[in-house]
N, C-alpha and C positions, 0 to 999 in steps of 0.2 A: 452597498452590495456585500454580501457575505459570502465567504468563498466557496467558489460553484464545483468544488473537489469532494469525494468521499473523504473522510480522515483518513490521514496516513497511521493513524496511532496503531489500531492491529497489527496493519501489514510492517510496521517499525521492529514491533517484538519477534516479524518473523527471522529480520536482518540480526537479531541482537545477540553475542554470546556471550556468557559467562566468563569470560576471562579476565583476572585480575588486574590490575593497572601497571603498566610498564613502560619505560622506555628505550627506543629501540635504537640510538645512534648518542655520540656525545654534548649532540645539540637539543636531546630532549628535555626538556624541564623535567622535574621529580616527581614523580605523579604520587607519589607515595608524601613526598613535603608539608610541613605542615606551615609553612611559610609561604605567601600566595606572592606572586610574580608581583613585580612593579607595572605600573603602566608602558604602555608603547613608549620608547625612548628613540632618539637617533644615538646607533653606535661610535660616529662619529662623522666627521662633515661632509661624507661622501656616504654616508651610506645608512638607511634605515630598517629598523627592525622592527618583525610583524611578529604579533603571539596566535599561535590555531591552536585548537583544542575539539576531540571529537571524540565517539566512543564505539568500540566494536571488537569482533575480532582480529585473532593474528595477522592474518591475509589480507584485513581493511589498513591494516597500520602500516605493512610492509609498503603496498602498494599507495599509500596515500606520502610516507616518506618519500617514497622513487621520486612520486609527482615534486615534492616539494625540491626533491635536491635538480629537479628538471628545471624549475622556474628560476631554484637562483643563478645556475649554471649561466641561464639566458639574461637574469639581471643580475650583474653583478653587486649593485647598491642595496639590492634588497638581502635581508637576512631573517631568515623566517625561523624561529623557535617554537618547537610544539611538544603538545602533551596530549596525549591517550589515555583512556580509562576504561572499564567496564561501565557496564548504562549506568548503575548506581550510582559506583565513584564519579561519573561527571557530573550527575546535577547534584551530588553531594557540594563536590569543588564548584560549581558555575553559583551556586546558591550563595558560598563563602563570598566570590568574589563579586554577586550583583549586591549584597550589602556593603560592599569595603570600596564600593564603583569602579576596579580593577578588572570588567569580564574584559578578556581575550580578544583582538581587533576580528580574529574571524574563530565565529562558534559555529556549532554544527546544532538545530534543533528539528524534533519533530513536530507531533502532533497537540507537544503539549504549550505551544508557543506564545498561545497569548496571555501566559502567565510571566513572558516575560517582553513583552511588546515594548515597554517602558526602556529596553536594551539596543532596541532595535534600528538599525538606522536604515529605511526601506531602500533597497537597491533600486529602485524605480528611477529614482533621481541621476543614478550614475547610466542608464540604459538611455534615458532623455539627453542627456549628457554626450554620448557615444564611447563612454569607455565600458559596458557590456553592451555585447550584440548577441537579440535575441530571433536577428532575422530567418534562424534557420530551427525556429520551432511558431507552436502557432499559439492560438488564445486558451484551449483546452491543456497544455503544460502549464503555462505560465499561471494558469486560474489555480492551480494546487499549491501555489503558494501565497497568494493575493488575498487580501485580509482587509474589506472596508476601503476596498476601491484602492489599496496600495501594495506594489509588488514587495514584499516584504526582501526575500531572497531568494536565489535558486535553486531549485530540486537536483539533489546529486543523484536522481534516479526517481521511476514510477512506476506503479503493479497494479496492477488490475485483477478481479475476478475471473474465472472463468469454469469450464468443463474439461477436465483431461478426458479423453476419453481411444476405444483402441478400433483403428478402422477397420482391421482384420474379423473383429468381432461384430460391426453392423453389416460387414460382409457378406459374413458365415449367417448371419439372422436376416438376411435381406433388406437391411432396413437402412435406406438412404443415411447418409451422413449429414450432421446439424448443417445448416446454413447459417447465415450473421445473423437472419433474422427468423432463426426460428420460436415457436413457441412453446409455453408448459405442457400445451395439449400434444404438440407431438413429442418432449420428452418423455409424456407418459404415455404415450402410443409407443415408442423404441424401445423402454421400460420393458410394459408387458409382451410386446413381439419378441426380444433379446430371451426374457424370461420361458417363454414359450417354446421357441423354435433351441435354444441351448439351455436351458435348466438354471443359466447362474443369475444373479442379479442383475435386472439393467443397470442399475447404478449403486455405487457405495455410495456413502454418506455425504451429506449436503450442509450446508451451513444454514441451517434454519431462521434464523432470526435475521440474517442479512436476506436473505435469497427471498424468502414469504413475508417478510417488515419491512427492513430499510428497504433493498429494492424492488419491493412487490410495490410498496404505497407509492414511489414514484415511476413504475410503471404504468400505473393508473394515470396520469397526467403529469408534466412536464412542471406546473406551480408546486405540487405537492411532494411531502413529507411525512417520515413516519415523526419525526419530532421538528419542529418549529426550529426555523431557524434563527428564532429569540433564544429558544433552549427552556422556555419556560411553560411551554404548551404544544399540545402534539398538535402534528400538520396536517391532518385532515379529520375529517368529521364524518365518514360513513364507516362503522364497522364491516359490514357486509366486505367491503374490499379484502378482507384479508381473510375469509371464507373458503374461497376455493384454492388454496395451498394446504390450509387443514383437510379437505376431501382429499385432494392428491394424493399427500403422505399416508391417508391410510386405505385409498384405495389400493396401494403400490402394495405397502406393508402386508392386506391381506391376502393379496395376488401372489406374495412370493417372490415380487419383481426388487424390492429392497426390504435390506436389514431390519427387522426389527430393533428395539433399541437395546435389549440382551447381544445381539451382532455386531450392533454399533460399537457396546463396549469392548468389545476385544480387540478393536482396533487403536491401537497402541499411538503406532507414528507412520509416519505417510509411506516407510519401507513395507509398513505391513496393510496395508490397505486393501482392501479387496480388486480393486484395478491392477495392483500390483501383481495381488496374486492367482489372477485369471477368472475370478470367483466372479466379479462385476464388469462392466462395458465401459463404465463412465463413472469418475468422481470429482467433486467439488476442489478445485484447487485457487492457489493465487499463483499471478504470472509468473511470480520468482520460483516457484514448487519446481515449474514444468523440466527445467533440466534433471533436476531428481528425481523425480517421481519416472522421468525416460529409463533414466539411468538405472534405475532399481528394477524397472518392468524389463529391461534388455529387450525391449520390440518397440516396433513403433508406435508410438503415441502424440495422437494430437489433442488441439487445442479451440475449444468451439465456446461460443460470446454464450452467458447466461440467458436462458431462455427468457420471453418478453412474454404477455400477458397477451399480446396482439402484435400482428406481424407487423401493422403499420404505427403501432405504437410506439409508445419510449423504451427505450433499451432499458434504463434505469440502470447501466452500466456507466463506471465515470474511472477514470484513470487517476491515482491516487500517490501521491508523495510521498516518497520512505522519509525521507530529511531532507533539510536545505541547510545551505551556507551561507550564515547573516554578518553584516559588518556591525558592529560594536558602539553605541554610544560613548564610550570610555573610550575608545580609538581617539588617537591626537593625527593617523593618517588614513583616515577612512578611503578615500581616493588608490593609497595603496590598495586596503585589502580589497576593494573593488578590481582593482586591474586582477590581483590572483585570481580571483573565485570567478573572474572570466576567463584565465587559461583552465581552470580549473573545470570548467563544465563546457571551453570551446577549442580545445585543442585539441586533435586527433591522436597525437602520439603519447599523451597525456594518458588520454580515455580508453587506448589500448592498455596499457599499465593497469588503469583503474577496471577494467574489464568489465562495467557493469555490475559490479560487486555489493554495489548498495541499491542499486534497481535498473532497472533500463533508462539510457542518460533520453534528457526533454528535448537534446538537438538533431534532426533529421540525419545530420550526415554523421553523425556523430553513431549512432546507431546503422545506417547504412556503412561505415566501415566496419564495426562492430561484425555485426551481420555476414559479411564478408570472409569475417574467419572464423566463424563460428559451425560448431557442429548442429545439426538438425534441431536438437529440441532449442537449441538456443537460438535457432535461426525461425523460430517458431514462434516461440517467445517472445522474441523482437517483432514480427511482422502482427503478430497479436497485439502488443500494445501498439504500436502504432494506427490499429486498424481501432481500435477503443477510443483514441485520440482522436478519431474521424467522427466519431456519432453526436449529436445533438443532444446535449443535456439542459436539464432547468437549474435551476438556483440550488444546489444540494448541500445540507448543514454540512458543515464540515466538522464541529465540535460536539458529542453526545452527551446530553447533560449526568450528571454523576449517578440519578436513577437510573440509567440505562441497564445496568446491572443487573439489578433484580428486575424490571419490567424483563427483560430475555430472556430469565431463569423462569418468570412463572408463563411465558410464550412458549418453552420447551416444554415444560410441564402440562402445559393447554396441550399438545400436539401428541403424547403418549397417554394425554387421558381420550382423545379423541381415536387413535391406531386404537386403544383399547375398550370402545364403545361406553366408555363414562361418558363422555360429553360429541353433541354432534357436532358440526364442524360451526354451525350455526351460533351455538352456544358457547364454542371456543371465543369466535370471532368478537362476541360482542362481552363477553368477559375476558380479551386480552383488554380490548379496549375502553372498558370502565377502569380495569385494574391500573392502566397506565394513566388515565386522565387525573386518577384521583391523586397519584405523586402529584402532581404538577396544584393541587388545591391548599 
């Protein structure tokens, strides 16, 4: 079985900043060194030491040290040394050390993981075991890190899709607010009424290629895919299906109810967004956005599930892994880094510390304290993923084969030749999907 998660790899680059590689206490390693760590050693007969390594911002490092000088506080024998990186610098350094067999006892990966599977020593065995307890999350978390029927590692957080959107504005327009299972046809019914009855856009801008491809085609049923979860051939076989999202966009587009794609481009960064700036009702966000995207609007703004194709259909929404935390083939105390990376994703006063910073954490209570002190958009955020957590998903690829790339760009291209009457929706549809089939020949 192949893991039933959307990839985390986008929603990864959304966690990811820029910052140089540094160390932030006297027990960090040199992140700058060009000498790679020895393997796990005992420091001496009472006490052993563990190597972590992860990559992000200031605020990821601060808060992931706290945790660390938390665990050892509570085990004295353990001694934990780590290193921080920028995304680059780490799998620069992780590459060094998976040639020299020295990786790190606990590494941090994303979406790009099974290029390093060979590293990996599946934490499944330690949860069979009972030194992680996963009692207080269910099969849809755990499935975003599971990989051929094996729990690789755990997700230090998960995001999901969604619709920010401002309830004062379907208000003011009369127009009921989405429900969990609403559909395209009433987004574009709220569209054109918003558009109608206030002049501004019903919606900014959307993620086209996810929303009308990856999960339009498993909207359509629960087996299907826009690409194979071989990776070697796309996942369904009727063009027509990705048809009526090409009509939508340019029914919307010429109704005045959204952006054309001259509109589109001015939109910079999610401060400047049309949602943000009263111009639109509703836009395309991911669950980690929604505090920001609050925060920038100063009013209230919620949170509504990706419209479905049919009420009684697949949501074709899936909750998705920013990273997890694997224990290390090269580890000589695998057992140790196991016991961490379960206070690490199961202790409350940890996960306060860690706040969420890398995604919403997989374990119920863990989020229900969370939740607890959290201001609205964040209390929204969390009860949204959890409610994505809830829905019925099929077998969904979790890997996008290296074509994906350009199959997207000429899918975008199909949708502004279609807004602009070069091609019908018709002729989109079935030249996105000759264009994709033929990579894959």
């Amino acid at each position: 079985m192949k893991l039933k998660k959307l990839t985390a790899f986008i929603l990864s680059a959304l966690l990811i900043t820029g910052l140089t590689a540094c160390g932030s206490s006297d027990k960090a390693s040199g992140a700058n060194s060009e000498e790679a760590p020895s393997q796990t050693t005992e420091a001496s007969a009472d006490k052993t030491t563990l190597r972590m390594a992860w990559w992000g911002s200031q605020a990821r490092h601060d808060a992931t040290v706290k945790v660390i000088e938390m665990y050892e506080a509570q085990n004295p024998t353990i001694d934990i040394e780590y290193e921080f990186y920028d995304f680059d610098g780490y799998f620069t350094k992780l590459n060094t050390l998976v040639a020299s067999n020295t990786v790190w006892d606990i590494f941090q990966l994303g979406g790009n993981f099974p290029t390093y599977m060979d590293k990996i020593v599946p934490v499944g065995e330690y949860v069979d075991s009972g030194i992680v307890d996963v009692s207080n999350t269910n099969d849809s978390f755990l499935s975003t890190t599971t990989w051929e029927d094996k729990l690789l590692g755990l997700s230090n957080g998960v995001n999901c899709y969604g619709i920010a959107y401002d309830p004062q504005l379907f208000s003011e327009a009369g127009v009921p607010e989405p429900t969990e299972n609403w559909t395209w046809e009433d987004y574009k019914n709220a569209c054109l009424q918003i558009h109608e009855k206030l002049g501004i856009y019903g919606s900014s801008k959307l993620d086209d290629f996810i929303g009308g491809a990856s999960m339009g085609i498993s909207q359509e049923d629960y087996a299907l895919n826009f690409f194979a979860s071989s990776n070697d051939k796309l996942g369904f076989d009727d063009p027509m299906m990705l048809k009526d999202y090409f009509a939508m966009r340019q029914e919307l587009v010429k109704a005045g109810a959204y952006p054309d794609p001259g509109a589109i481009f001015e939109i910079k960064d999610i401060e400047g967004d049309y949602l943000v700036t009263g111009d639109a009702a509703m836009t395309w966000v991911a669950s980690n956005q929604m505090p920001t995207i609050a925060a920038a609007a100063g009013r209230e703004i919620k949170l509504a599930t990706v419209p479905r194709k049919k009420a009684d259909g697949p949501s074709g929404s899936t909750i998705q892994s920013s990273q997890m935390l694997c224990i290390s083939k090269d580890s000589k105390v695998p057992e140790e880094a196991a016991k961490f990376i379960n206070f690490f994703i199961n202790d409350p006063e940890a996960n306060k510390v860690l706040n969420g910073e890398r995604g919403v954490p997989i374990m119920s209570n863990i989020r229900e304290t969370l939740e607890a002190e959290a201001d609205e958009a964040k209390k929204e955020m969390y009860s949204f993923v959890s409610l994505i957590g809830t829905f019925k998903t099929g077998e969904i690829n979790v890997i996008s084969p290296a074509r994906k790339t350009e199959i997207e760009d000429q899918y975008k291209l199909l949708i502004e030749q279609v807004i602009y009457d070069e091609k019908t929706p018709e002729q989109a549809a079935q030249e996105i999907y000759d264009f994709a089939k033929k990579k894959f020949e």
